[in-house]
C-alpha positions in Angstrom: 95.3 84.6 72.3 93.1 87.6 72.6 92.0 86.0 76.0 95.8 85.7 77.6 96.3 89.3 76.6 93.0 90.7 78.2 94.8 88.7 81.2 98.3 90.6 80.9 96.2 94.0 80.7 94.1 93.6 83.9 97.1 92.0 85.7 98.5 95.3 84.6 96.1 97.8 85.6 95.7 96.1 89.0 99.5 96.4 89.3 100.4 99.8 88.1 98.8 101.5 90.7 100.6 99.5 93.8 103.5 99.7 92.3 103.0 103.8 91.8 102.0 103.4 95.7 105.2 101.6 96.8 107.2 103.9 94.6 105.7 107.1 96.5 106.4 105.3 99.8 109.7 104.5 99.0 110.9 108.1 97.3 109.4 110.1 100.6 110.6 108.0 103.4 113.9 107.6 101.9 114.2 111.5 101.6 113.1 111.8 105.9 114.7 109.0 106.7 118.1 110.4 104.9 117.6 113.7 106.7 117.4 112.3 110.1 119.4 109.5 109.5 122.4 111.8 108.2 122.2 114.4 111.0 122.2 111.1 113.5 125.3 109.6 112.1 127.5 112.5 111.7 126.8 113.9 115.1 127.3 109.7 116.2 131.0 110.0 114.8 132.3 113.2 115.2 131.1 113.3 119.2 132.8 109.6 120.0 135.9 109.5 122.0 138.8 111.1 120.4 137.2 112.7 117.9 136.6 116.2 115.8 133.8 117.2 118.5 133.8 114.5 121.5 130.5 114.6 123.6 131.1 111.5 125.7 127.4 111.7 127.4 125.5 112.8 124.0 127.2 109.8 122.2 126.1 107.3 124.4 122.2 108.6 125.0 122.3 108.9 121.1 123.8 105.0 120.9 120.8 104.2 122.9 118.3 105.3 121.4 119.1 104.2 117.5 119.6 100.7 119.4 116.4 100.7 120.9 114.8 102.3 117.9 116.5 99.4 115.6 115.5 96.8 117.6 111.7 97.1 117.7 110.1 95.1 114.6 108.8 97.3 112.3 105.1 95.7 112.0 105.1 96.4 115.8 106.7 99.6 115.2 104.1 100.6 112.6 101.7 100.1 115.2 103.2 101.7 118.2 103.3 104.9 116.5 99.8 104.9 114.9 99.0 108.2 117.6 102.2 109.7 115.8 100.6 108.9 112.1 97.3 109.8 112.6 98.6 113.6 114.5 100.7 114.1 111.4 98.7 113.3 108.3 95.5 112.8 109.6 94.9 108.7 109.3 96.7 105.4 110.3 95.5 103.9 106.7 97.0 104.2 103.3 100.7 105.1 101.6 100.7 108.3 103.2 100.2 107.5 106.5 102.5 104.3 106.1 105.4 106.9 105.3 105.7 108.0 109.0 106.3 104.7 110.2 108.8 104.0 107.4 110.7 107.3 107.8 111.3 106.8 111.6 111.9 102.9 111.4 114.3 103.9 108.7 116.3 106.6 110.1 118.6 104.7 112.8 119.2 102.2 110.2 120.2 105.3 108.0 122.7 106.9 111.4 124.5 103.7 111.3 125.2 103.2 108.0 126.3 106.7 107.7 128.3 106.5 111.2 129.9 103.2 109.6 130.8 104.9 105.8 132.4 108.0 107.8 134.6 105.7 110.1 136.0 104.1 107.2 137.8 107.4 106.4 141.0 107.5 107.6 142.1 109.8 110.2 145.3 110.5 108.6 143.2 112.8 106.1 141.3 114.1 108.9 144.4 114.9 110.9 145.9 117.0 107.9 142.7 118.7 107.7 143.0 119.8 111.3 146.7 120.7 111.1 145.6 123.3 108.1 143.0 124.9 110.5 139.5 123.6 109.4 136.4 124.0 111.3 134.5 120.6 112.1 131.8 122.1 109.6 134.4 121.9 107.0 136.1 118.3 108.2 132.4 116.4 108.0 131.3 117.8 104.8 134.3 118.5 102.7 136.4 115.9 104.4 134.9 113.4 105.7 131.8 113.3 103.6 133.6 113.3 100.2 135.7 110.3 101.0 133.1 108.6 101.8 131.2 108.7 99.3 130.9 105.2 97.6 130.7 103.7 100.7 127.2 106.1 101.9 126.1 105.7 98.2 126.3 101.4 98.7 124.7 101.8 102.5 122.0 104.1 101.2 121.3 101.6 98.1 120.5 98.7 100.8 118.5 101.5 102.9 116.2 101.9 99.9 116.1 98.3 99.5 115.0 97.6 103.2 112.3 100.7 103.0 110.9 98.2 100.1 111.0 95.3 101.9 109.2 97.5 104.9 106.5 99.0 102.5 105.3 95.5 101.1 104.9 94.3 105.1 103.0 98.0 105.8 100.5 96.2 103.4 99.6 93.8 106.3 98.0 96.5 108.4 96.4 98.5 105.0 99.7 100.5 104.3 98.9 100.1 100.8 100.9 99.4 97.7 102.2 96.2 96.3 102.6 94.6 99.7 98.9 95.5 100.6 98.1 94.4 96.6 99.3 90.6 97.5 98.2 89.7 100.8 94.8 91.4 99.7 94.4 89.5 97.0 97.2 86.5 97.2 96.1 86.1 100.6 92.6 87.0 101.6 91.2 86.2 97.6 93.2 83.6 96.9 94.4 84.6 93.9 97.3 83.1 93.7 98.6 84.7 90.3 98.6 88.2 91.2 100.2 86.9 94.7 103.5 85.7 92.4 102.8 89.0 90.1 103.0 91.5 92.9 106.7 89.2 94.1 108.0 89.7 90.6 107.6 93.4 90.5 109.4 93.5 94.0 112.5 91.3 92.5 112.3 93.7 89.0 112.5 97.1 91.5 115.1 95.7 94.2 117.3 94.7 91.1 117.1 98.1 89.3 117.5 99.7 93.0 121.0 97.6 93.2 121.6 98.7 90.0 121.6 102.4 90.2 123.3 102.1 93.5 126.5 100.0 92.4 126.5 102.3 89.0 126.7 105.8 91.0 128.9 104.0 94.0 131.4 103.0 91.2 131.3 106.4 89.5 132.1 108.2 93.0 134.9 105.4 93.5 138.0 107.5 92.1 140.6 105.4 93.8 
């Protein structure tokens, strides 16, 4: 007995700091990836034709470039933008330096769900915001923004999601956390226990990620 619980503790404190890793990945390139994901979708919507700000030109470089930007893999991505890592934090190796490539494979993924959540509002409720004078300041982000609410609270939920699935392939290349945890020691060592360990902990954090997200989506659901 004392021997299966020796097992559980060093299965736990090889564990606990991937998971901390992953965690830190996650909650920082979520964060970027929101900020320049947000700014990308609004201006997306608002400048397509017929809308609050149309910018026919602007629209369709700024189509272009989340398209190309989504369609690279994100192992080759990672890669690609090694230059960009090492010129911003200093090294291509570890959770830190795994959170540039995360933030920027993130963001276009980020503009279009939040360029999908804001189309879903219906232009009745933007019309009868225009009719009472608002700016377009005031139409995205007490407008537009506000309705859509569950729906950007759903799309960010699978954003986070995907970032996780991202990190754990990071730990191909040495990104670190529980990605880098299994295919160093599942893969490389052999061991095939910690291999299905480090799996479960992914399955435990995307279900508490879903979680959260449905709970807050249905409490911003007022319909």
């Amino acid at each position: 007995m004392s021997g299966f619980i020796n097992y559980i503790v060093k299965m736990l404190q090889l564990l606990y700091p991937s998971l901390l890793e992953t965690l830190y990945m996650v909650f920082f390139s979520t964060i970027l990836s929101l900020i320049m994901g947000l700014v990308l979708g609004i201006i997306l919507v608002v400048t397509e034709k017929g809308h609050i700000w149309e910018k026919a030109r602007l629209n369709k470089v700024l189509n272009r470039i989340v398209n190309i930007t989504r369609s690279i893999p994100f192992i080759i991505l990672m890669i690609a933008i090694f230059p960009i890592s090492r010129l911003i934090v200093g090294t291509i190796i570890g959770s830190t330096a795994t959170i540039v490539p995360l933030s920027i494979a993130a963001a276009p993924f980020v503009a279009r769900v939040i360029e999908s959540s804001l189309k879903e509002v219906n232009w009745g409720v933007i019309e009868a915001a225009l009719s009472v004078g608002a700016t377009t300041p005031q139409i995205i982000f007490k407008v537009m923004m506000p309705e859509a609410l569950p729906s950007l609270i759903l799309g960010l939920t699978i954003t986070i999601i995907n970032i996780v699935g991202y990190s754990a392939m990071a730990g191909a290349i040495g990104g670190g956390g529980i990605g880098d945890l299994a295919i160093r020691f599942g893969f490389h060592r052999h061991q095939i226990d910690v291999l299905y360990a480090s799996i479960i902990v992914l399955i435990i954090l995307v279900e508490i990620i879903q979680y959260i997200g449905y709970f807050f989506a249905r409490k911003a659901n007022k319909r």
